[in-house]
MARMI-605565 format. One record per residue (C-alpha): x, z, y; residue number from 0. Coordinates in nm, 4 decimals. Last residue first. Example, Ala and Ser with C-alpha at 12.3 -4.5 7.8 and 13.67 -1.06 7.14 Angstrom:
2
         X         Z         Y  num
    1.3670    0.7140   -0.1060    1
    1.2300    0.7800   -0.4500    0
END
This chain:
191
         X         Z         Y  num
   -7.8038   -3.7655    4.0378  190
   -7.6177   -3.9953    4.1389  189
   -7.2982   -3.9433    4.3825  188
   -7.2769   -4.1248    4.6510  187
   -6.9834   -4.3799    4.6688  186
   -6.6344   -4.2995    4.7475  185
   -6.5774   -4.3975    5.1206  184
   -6.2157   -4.5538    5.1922  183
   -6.0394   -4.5036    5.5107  182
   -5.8210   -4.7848    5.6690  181
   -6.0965   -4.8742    5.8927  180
   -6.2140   -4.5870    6.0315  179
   -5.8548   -4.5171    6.1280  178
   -5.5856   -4.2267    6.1270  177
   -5.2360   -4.3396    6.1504  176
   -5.0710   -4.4145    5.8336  175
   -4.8230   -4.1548    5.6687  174
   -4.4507   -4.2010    5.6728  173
   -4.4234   -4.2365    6.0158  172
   -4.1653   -3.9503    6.1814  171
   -4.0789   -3.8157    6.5218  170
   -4.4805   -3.9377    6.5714  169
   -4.4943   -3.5333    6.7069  168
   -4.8121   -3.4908    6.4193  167
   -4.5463   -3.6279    6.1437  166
   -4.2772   -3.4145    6.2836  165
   -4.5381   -3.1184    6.1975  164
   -4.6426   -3.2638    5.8839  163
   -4.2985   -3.2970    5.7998  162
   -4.1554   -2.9455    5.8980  161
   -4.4947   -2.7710    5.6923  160
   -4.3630   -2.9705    5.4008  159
   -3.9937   -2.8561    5.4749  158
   -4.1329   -2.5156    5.5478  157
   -4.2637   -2.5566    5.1412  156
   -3.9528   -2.6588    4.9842  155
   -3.7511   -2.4072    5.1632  154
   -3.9989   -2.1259    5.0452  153
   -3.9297   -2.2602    4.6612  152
   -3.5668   -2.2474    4.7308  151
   -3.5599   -1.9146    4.9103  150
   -3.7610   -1.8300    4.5763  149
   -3.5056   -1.9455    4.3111  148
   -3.2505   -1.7558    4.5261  147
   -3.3881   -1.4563    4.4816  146
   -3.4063   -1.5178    4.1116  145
   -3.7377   -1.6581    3.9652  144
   -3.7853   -1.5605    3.5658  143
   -4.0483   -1.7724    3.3544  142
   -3.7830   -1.7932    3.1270  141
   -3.5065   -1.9243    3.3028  140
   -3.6737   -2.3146    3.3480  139
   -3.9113   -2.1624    3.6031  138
   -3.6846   -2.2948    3.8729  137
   -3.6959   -2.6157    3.7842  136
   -4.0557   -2.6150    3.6951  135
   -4.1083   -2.5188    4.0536  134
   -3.9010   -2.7717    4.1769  133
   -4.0818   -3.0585    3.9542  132
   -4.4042   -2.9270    4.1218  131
   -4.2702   -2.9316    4.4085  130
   -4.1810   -3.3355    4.4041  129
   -4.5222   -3.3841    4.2178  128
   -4.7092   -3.2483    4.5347  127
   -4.4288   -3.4290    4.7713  126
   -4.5769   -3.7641    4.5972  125
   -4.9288   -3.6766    4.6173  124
   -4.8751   -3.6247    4.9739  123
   -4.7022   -3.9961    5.0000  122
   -4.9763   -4.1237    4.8433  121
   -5.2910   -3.9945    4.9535  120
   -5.1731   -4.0718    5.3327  119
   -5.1843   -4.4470    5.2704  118
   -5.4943   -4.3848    5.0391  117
   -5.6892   -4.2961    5.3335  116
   -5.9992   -4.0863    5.1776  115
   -6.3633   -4.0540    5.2907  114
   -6.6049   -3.8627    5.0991  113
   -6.9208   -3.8741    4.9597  112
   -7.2380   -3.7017    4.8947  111
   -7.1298   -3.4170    5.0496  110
   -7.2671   -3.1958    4.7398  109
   -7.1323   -3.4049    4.4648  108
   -6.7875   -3.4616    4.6910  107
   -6.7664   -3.0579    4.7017  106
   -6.8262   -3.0406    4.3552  105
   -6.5275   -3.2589    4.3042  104
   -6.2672   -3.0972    4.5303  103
   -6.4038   -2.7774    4.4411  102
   -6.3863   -2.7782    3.9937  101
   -6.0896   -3.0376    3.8970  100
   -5.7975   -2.9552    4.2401   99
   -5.9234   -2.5789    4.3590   98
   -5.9474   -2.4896    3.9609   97
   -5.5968   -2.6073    3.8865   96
   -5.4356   -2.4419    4.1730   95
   -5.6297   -2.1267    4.1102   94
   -5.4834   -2.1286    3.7765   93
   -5.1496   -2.2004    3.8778   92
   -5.1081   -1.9044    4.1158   91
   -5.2708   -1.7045    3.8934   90
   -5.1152   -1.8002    3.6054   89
   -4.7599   -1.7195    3.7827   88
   -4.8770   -1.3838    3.8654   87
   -4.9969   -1.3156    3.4972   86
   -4.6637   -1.4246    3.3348   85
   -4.5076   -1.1696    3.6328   84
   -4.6447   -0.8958    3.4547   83
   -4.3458   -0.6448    3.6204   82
   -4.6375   -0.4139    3.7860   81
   -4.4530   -0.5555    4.1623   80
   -4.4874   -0.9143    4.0002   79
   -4.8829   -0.8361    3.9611   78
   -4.9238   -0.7163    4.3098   77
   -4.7185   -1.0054    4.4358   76
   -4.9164   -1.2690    4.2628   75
   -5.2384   -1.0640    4.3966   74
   -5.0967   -1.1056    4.7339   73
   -5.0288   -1.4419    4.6898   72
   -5.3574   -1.5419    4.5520   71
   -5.5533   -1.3864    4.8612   70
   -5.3426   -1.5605    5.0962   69
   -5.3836   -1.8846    4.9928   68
   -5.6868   -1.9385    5.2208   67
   -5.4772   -1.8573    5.4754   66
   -5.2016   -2.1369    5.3768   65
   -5.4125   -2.4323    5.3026   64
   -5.6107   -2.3469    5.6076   63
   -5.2936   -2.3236    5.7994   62
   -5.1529   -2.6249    5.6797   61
   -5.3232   -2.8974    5.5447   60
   -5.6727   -2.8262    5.6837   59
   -5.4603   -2.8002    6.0253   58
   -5.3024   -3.0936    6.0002   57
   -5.6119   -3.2941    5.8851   56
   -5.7833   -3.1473    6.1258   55
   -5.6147   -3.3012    6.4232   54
   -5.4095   -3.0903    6.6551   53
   -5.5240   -3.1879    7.0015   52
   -5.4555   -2.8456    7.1041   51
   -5.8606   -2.7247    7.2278   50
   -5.9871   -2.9519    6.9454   49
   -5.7665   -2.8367    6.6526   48
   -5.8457   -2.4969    6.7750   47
   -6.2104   -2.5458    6.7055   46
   -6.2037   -2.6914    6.3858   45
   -5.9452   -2.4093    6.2569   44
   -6.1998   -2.1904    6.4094   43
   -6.4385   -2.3543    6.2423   42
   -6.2523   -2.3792    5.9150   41
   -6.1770   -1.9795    5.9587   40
   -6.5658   -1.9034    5.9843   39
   -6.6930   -2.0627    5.6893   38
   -6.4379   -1.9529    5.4682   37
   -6.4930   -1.6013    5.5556   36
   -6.8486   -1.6221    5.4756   35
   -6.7873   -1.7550    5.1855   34
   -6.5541   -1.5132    5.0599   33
   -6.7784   -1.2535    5.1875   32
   -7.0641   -1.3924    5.0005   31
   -6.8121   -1.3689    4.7289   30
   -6.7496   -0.9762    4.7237   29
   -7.1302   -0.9625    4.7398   28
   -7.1456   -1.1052    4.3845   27
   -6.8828   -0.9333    4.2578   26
   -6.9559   -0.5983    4.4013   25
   -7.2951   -0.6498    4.3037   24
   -7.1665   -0.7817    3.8737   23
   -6.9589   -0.4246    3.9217   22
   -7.2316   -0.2144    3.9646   21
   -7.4207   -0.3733    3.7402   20
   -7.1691   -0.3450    3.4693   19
   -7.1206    0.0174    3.5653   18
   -6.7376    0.1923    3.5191   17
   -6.7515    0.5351    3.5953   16
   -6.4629    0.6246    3.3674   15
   -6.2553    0.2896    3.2667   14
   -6.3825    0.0730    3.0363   13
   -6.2411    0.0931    2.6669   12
   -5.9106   -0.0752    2.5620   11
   -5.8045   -0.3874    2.5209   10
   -5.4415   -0.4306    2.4707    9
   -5.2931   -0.7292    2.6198    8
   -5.0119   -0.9611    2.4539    7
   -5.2459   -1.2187    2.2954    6
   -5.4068   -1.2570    2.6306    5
   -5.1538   -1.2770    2.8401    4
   -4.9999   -1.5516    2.5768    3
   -5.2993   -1.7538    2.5992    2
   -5.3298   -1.7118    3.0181    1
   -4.9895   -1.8582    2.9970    0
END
């Protein structure tokens, strides 16, 4: 997608009043903020996790998931609104990508290690393939969603939010419960 963006843009010159260093700043402070931001909504998330009894998996899952989303969907919409929805959609799937092979493991390399319950990997990885086939689905038209196309996406992803919920409740079991002992510790990374 990003190859056919690029093939079908027209570069043209900077726009008036454009400064390289200006913009590298605004970049750079633009993701202190990010940071920043990030930092402060997974405490709170922490925080309000503790004060419900909500445990941070649900939460991390969820609402962090979803907030930290946010920024991608409203650029998606942007971009649909301008009719380039081929650049919306490799947003959404580039962010994706880079969030699962560039943070997850420089995150580990920085933690040192991290603890995983492959009981609950599985079943999540499982609904992740599950939307991604829906999402396929749907693209199938061309890279064109109908309205009904996206109730269907949406539906796929309150039914998520509905299991982890019901999962939380115990009204359903299909992950493990929590334990020290079930989890598994990746080694520490060498440097």
């Amino acid at each position: 997608m990003q190859q056919q963006e690029v093939r079908d843009s027209t570069p043209g010159a900077p726009p008036e009043g454009f400064g390289l260093g200006a913009a590298w700043t605004k970049l750079a402070v633009s993701l202190v903020l990010v940071v920043i931001g990030v930092e402060l909504l997974v405490r709170a998330a922490l925080f309000f996790g503790d004060e419900t009894g909500i445990p941070p998996f649900v939460w991390g899952i969820t609402v962090i998931a979803a907030v930290t989303s946010v920024p991608d969907a409203l650029i998606s919409i942007r971009l649909a609104r301008r009719g380039e929805g081929v650049v919306s959609m490799s947003n959404v799937l580039g962010s994706n990508i880079f969030d699962l092979l560039i943070a997850v493991p420089v995150g580990v390399l920085i933690a040192g290690s991290i603890a995983f319950q492959f009981g609950v990997a599985v079943p999540l990885i499982g609904f992740l393939t599950l939307a991604t086939i829906v999402l396929f689905t749907q693209l199938r038209t061309g890279l064109l969603l109908s309205r009904r196309e996206c109730w269907i996406l949406l539906a796929t992803y309150a039914t998520f939010v509905a299991w982890m919920v019901l999962e939380q409740v115990d009204v359903m079991s299909l992950l493990p419960e929590s334990s020290d002992t079930a989890a598994t510790a990746l080694p520490t990374a060498t440097r």
